[in-house]
Every structure is written in C-alpha cells, then in structure tokens.
C-alpha positions in Angstrom: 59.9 -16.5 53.4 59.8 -17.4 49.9 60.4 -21.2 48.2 63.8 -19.7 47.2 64.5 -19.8 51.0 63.7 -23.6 51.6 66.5 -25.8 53.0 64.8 -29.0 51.3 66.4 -28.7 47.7 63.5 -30.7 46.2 60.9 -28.7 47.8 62.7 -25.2 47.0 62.9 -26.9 42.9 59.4 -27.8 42.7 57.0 -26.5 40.6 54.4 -26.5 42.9 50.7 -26.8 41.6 51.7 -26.9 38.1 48.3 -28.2 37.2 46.3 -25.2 39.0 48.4 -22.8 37.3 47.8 -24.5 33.8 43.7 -24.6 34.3 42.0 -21.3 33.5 39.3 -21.8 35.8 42.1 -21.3 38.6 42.4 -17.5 39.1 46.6 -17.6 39.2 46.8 -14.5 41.9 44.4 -17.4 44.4 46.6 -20.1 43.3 49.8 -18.0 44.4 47.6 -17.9 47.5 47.7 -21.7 47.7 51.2 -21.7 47.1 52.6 -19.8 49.8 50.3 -21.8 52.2 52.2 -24.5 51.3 55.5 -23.1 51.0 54.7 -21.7 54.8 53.7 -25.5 55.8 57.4 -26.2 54.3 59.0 -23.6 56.3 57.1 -24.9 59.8 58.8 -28.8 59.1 62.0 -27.1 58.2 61.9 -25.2 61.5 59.9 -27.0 63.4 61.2 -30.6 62.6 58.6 -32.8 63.8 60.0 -36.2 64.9 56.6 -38.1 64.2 53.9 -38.0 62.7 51.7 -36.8 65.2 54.0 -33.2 64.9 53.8 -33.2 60.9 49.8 -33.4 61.4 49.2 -31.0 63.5 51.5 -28.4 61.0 49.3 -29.6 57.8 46.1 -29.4 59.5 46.8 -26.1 60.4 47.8 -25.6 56.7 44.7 -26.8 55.2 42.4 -24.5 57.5 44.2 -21.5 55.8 43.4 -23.7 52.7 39.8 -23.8 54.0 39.1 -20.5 54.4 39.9 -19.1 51.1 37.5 -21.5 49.4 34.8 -18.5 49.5 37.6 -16.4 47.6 37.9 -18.7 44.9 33.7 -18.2 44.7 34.3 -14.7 44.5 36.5 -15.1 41.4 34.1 -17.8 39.4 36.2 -21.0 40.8 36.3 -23.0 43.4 38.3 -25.9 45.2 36.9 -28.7 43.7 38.2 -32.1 42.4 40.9 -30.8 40.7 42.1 -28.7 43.4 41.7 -31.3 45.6 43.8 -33.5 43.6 46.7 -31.5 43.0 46.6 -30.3 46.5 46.6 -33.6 48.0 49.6 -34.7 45.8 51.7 -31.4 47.1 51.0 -32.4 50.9 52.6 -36.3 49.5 55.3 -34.8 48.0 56.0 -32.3 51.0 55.5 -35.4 53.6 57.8 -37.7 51.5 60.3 -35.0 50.8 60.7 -34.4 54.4 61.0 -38.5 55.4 57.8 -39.1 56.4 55.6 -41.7 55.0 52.2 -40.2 56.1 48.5 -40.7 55.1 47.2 -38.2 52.9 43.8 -38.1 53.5 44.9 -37.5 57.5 47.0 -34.9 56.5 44.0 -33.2 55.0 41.4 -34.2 57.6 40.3 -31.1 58.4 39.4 -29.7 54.7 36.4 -28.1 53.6 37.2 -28.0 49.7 
C-alpha cells in the first residue's frame, strides 16, 4: 500500500523525512526505503488498531528491525544511519504515535534500534 492509501489524513499529507530527503549524504532511493517502512508501520495501526500501548510497541519494534537491517545498505552507498537519521526518524515514530492518539515514549518505540 502506498501513503496515498492511508486512512489517517495527517499521516497520508505528511512529508515524511523531509530532512533525509534534503541531505545529500542520504542516498534518496534508501530513504524511499525508510519511507515505506514507515508508511507499512502506518498501515499495521490503521489495521491493526492497537488499544494500548503495549500493541503500538510491538508494531514499531518490528518497524525499526526492518529499519535495522538496512543500516549495512546505507554503508554500501557511502551513508549511514547516524544522528541525523536518528533524529528525523525518531520524530516520524512521534508524529505517527500522536497522529494515531497515542502519547508514547519515543525512545521505547525505538528500543530495539541498531542505527
């Protein structure tokens, strides 16, 4: 499914990882890569609908494994997930959380990162 298809109108507006796409040193083709890992994670809430936040956890951890694993990718290509990726990352994981009611923590959302 594509962010066109999202229910969530604020998740199927957003310009997701704006700040990836802007930074050169982000390959855009692995930052599409990103993108549809979180667009997926969008599309397990919408059809999943977790009622806590035990539910929403277990759908983003599983979301940043797939994150996880193309971190060697990104080292193919010159880059890697660092800070910055980190940062704006983190921020669409808040915004997806929020936009689907749930005030979650961040960092446990992401717990099982390796970037």
């Amino acid at each position: 499914m594509d962010q066109k298809d999202l229910k969530n109108a604020l998740m199927r507006e957003r310009n997701m990882l704006a700040d990836m796409y802007a930074d050169d040193y982000f390959p855009p083709h692995l930052v599409d890569q990103c993108k549809a890992v979180l667009v997926d994670m969008c599309h397990r809430i919408e059809t999943e609908e977790p009622k806590d936040l035990e539910g929403l956890y277990a759908i983003t951890h599983e979301a940043t494994e797939r994150l996880s694993a193309l971190q060697a990718v990104f080292e193919e290509h010159g880059s890697e997930l660092e800070t910055g990726a980190r940062e704006a990352l983190g921020e669409e994981f808040m915004v997806i959380a929020e936009a689907y009611g749930f005030d979650a923590d961040v960092e446990e959302m992401i717990a099982p990162r390796e970037w």
